[in-house]
C-alpha positions in Angstrom: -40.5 21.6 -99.5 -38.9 24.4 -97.9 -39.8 22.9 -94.5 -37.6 19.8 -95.4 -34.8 21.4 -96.6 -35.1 23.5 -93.4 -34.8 20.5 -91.4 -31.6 18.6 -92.9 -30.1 22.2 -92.5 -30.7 22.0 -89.2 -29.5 18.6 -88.9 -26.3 19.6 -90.4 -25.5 22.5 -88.5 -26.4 20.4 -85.4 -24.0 17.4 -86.1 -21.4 20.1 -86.8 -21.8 21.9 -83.5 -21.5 18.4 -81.9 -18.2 17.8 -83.8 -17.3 21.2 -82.9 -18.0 20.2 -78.9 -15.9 17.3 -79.0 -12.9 18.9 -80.5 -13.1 21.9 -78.0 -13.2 18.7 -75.6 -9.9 17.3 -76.7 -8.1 20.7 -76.6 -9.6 21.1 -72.5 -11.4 24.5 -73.7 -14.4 23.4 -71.4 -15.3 26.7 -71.0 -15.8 27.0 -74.7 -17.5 23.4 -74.4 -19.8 23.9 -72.0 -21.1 26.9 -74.1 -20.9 24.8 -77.1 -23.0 22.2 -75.3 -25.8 24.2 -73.6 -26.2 25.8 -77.0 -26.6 22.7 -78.1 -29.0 21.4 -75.1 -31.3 24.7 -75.2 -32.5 23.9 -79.0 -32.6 19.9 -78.3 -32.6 19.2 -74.3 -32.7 15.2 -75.4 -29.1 14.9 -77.1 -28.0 12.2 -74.7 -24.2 12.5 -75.6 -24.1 16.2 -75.6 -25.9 15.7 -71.8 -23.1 13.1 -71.1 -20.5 15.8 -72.2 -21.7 18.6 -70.4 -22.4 16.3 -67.4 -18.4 15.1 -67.7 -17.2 18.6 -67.2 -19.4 19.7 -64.7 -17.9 16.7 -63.2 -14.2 17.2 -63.6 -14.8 20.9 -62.6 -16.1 19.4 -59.2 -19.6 20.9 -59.8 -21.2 17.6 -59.0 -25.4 18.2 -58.4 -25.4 20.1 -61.7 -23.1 17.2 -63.2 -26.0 14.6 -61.4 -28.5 16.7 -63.4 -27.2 16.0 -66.5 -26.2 12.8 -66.3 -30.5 12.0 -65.1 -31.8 13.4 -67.9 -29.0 11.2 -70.0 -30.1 8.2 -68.0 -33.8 9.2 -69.2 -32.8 8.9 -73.0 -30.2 6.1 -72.6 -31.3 4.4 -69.2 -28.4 1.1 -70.0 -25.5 3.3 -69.8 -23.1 2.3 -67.8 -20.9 5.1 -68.4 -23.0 7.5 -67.5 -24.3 5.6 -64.0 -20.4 4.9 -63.3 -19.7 9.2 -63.3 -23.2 9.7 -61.8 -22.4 6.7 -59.2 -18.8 8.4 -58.3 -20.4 11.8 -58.3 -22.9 10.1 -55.2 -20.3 9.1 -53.6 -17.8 12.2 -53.7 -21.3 13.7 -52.3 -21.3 11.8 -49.5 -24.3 10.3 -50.6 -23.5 6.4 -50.4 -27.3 5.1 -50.8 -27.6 6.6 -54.1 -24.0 6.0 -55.4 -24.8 1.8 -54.5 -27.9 2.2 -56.4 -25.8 3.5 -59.1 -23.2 0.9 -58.8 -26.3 -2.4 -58.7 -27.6 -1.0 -61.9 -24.4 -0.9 -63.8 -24.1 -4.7 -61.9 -26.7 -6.0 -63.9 -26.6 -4.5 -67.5 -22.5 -5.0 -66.7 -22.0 -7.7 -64.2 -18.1 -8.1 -65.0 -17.5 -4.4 -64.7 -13.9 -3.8 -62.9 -14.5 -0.4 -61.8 -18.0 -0.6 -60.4 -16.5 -3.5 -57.8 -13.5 -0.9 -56.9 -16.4 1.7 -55.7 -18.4 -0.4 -54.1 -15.2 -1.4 -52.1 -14.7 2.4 -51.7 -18.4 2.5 -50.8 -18.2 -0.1 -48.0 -15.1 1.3 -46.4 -16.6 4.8 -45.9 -19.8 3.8 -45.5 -19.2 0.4 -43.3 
């Protein structure tokens, strides 16, 4: 029994480490957040939103392959979101790396097809990239 109890505790604490991630999110401690999240990450490497997370402020901190890295293995849990492939699309392209940013951008095209901000890149795409 012990061995289930174990596991809700576990369950618990993890869902309150996540709550404790977003709110050091929405105060911009992403220092604290990042070592919230990799916390988080090196006891379960498959929580796809803590991944997203992690990936958005290695984004926003311009640390874009280790951003890319996150944002695969989210893709790998939750391969339909477009959220994910929009960052991981614009992180391509900041790169330099147009090929993999269109990619990217034709996924999002068909789980999305009416998606404003994946026709704005592509645009971006096209005039860099010609």
């Amino acid at each position: 029994m012990t061995g289930l109890f174990g596991r809700s505790k576990s369950k618990k604490e993890e869902s309150e480490r996540k709550k404790e991630l977003k709110k050091l999110v929405k105060k911009k401690e992403y220092e604290k957040a990042l070592k919230a999240g990799n916390e988080i990450l090196e006891k379960n490497p498959h929580e796809q939103d803590v991944l997203f997370i992690v990936g958005g402020i290695y984004y926003m901190q311009n640390k874009l392959k280790t951003a890319i890295s996150h944002f695969d293995r989210s893709l790998e849990i939750a391969q339909l979101d477009t959220e994910v492939l929009l960052l991981k699309a614009n992180a391509h392209f900041q790169l330099g790396e147009f090929s993999k940013s269109k990619e990217c951008c034709k996924k999002i095209q068909e789980i999305d097809p009416k998606n404003i901000e994946v026709k704005g890149l592509l645009e971006k795409i096209q005039t860099h990239n010609g």
